[in-house]
OpenMM code with the backbone's topology and positions (N, CA, C; nanometers):
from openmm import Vec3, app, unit

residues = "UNK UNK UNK UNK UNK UNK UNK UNK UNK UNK UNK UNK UNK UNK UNK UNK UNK UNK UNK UNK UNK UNK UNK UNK UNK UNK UNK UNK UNK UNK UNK UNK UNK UNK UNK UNK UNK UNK UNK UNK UNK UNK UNK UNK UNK UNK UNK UNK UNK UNK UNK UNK UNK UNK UNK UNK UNK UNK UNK UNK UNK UNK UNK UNK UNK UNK".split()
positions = [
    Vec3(1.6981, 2.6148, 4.3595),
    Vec3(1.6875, 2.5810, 4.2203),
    Vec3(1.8012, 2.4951, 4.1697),
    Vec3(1.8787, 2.3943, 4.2338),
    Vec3(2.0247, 2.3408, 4.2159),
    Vec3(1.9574, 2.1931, 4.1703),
    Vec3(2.0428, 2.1274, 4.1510),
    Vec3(2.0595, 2.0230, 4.1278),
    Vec3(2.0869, 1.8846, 4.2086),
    Vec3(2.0841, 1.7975, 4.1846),
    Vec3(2.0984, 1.6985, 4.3023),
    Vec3(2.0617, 1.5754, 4.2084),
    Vec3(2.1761, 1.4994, 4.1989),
    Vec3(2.1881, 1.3820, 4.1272),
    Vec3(2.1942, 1.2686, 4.2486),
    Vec3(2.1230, 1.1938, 4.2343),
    Vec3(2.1557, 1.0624, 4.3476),
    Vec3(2.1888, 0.9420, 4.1822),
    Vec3(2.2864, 0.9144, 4.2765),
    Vec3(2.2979, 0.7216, 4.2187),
    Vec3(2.3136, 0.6201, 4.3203),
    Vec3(2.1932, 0.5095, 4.3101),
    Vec3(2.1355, 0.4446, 4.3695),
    Vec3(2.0963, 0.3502, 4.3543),
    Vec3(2.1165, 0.1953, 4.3960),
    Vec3(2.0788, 0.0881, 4.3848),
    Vec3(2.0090, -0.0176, 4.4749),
    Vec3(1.9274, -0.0691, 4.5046),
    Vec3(1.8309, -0.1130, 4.5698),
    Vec3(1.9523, -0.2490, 4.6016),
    Vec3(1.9130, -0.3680, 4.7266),
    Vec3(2.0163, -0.4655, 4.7696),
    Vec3(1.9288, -0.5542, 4.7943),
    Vec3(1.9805, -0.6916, 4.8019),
    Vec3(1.9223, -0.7884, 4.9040),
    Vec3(1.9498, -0.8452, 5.0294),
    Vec3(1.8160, -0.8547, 5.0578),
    Vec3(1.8728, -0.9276, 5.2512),
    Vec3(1.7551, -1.0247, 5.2395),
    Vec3(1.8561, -1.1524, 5.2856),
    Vec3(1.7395, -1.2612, 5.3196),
    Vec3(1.6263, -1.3340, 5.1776),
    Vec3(1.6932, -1.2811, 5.0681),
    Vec3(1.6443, -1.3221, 4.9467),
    Vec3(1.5352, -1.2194, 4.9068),
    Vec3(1.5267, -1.1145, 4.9662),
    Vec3(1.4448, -1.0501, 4.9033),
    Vec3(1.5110, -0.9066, 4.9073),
    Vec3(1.4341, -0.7902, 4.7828),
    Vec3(1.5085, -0.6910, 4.7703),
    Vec3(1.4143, -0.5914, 4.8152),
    Vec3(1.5286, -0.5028, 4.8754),
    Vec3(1.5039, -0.3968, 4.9535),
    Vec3(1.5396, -0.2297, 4.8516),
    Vec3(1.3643, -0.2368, 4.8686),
    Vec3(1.4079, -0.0933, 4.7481),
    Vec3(1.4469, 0.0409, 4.8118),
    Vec3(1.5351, 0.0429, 4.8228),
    Vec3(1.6029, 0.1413, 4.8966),
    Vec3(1.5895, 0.2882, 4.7667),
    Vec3(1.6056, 0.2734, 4.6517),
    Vec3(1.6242, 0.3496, 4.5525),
    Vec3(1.5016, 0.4228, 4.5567),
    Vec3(1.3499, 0.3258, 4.5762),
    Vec3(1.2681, 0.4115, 4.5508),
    Vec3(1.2005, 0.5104, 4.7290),
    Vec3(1.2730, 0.4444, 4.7712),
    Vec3(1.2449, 0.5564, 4.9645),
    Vec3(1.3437, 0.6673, 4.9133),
    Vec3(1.4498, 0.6819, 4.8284),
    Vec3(1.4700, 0.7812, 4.8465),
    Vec3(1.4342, 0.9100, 4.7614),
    Vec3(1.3682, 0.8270, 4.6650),
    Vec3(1.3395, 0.8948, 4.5397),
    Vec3(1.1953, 0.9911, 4.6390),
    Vec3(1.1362, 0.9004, 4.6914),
    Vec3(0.9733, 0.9350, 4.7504),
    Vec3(1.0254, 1.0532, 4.8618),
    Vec3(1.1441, 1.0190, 4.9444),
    Vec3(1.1692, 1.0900, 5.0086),
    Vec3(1.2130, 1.2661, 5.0048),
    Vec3(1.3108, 1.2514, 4.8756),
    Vec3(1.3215, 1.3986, 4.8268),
    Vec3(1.2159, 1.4770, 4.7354),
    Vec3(1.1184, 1.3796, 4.6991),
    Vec3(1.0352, 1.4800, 4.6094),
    Vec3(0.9279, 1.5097, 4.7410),
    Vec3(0.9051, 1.4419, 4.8357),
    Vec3(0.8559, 1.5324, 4.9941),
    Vec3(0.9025, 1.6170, 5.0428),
    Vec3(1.0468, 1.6320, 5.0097),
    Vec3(1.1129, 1.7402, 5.0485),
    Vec3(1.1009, 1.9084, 4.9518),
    Vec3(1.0487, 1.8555, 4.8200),
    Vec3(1.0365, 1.9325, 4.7338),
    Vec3(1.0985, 1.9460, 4.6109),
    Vec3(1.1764, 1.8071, 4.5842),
    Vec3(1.2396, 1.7924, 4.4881),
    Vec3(1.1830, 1.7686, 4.3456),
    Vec3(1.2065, 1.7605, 4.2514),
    Vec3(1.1117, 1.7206, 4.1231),
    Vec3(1.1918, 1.6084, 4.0444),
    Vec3(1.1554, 1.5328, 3.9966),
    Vec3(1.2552, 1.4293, 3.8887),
    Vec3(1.2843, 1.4892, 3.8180),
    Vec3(1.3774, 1.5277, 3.7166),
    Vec3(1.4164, 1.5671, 3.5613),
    Vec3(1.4545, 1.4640, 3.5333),
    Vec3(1.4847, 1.3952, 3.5254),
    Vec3(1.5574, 1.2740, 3.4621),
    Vec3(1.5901, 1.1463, 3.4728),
    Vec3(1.5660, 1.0677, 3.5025),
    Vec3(1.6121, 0.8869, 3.5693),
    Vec3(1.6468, 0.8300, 3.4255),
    Vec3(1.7765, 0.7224, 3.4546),
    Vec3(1.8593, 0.6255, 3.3986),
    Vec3(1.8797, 0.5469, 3.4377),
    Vec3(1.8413, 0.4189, 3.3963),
    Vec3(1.9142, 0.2633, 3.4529),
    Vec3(2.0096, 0.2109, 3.3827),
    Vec3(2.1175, 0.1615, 3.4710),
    Vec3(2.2305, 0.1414, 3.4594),
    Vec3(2.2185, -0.0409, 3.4930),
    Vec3(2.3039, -0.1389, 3.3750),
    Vec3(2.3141, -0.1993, 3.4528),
    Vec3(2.3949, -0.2463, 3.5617),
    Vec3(2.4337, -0.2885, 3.6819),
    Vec3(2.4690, -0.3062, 3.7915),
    Vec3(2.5288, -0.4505, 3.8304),
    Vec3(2.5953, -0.4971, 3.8808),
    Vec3(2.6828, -0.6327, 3.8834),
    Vec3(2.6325, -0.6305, 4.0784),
    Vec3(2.6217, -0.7523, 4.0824),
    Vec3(2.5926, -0.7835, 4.2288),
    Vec3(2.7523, -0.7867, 4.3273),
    Vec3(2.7786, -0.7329, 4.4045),
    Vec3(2.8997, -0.7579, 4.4983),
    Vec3(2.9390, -0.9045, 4.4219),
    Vec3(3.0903, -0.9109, 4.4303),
    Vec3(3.1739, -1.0177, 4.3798),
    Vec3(3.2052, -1.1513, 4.5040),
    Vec3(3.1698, -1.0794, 4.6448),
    Vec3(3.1767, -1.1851, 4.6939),
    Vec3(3.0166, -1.2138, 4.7518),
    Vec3(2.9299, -1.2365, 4.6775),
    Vec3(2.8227, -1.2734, 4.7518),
    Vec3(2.7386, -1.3665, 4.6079),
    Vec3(2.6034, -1.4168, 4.6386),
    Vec3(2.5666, -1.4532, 4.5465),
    Vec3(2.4299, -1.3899, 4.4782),
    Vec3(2.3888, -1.3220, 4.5462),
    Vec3(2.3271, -1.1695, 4.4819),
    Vec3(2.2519, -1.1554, 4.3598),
    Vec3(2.1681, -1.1362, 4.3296),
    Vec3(2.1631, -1.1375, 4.1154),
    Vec3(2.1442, -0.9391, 4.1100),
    Vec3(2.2043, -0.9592, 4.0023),
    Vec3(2.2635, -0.8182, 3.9574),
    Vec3(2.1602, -0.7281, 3.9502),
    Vec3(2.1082, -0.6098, 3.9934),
    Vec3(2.0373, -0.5092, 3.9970),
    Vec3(2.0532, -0.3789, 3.9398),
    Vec3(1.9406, -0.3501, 3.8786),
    Vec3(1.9737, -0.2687, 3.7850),
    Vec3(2.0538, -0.1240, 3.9212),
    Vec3(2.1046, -0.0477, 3.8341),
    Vec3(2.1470, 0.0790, 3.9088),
    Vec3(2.1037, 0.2361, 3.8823),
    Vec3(2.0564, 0.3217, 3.9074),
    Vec3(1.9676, 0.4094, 3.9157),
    Vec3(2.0549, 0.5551, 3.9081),
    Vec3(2.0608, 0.6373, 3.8306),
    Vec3(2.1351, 0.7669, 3.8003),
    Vec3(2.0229, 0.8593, 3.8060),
    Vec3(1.9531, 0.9355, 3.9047),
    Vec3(1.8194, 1.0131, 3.8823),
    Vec3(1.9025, 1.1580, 3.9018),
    Vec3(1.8314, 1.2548, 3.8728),
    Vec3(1.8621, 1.3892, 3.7982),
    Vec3(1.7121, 1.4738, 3.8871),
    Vec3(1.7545, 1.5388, 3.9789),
    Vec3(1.6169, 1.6283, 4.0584),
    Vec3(1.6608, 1.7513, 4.0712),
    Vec3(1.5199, 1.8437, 4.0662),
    Vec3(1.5811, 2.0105, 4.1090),
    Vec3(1.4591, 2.0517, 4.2343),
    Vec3(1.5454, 2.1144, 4.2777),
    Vec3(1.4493, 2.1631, 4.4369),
    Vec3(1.4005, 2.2660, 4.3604),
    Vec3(1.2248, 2.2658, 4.3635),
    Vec3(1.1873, 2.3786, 4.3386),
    Vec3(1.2392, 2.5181, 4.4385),
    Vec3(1.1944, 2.6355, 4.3766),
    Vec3(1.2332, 2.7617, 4.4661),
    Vec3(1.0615, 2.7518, 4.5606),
    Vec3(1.1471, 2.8049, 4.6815),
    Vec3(1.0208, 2.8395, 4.7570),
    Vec3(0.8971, 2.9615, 4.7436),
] * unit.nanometer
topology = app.Topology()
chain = topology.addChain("A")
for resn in residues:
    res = topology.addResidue(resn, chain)
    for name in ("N", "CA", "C"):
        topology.addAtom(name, app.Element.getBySymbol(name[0]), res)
């Protein structure tokens, strides 16, 4: 019944973006997790690359009890 906050931002490779944020989101609610909460943040791309800025992801989940 705990808590489990991920913060998480998706990247690019090769000009295209890799949603990494939402495999993991899909991944823990398979595990049995539930959303309570998601926030987007905005996000600045690495300073040495040329990147465009992606939002950033603060999600809020509780493992149900078995």
């Amino acid at each position: 019944g705990g808590l489990f906050l991920l913060n998480c931002k998706d990247f690019q490779r090769d000009g295209r973006i890799m949603p990494v944020t939402g495999w993991h989101i899909a991944t823990l609610t398979d595990l049995g997790f539930v959303v309570i909460d998601l926030r987007t943040l905005p996000a600045a791309g690495l300073p040495f690359t040329s990147a465009k800025p992606l939002s950033e992801l603060v999600v809020v989940l509780r493992k149900e009890r078995s």
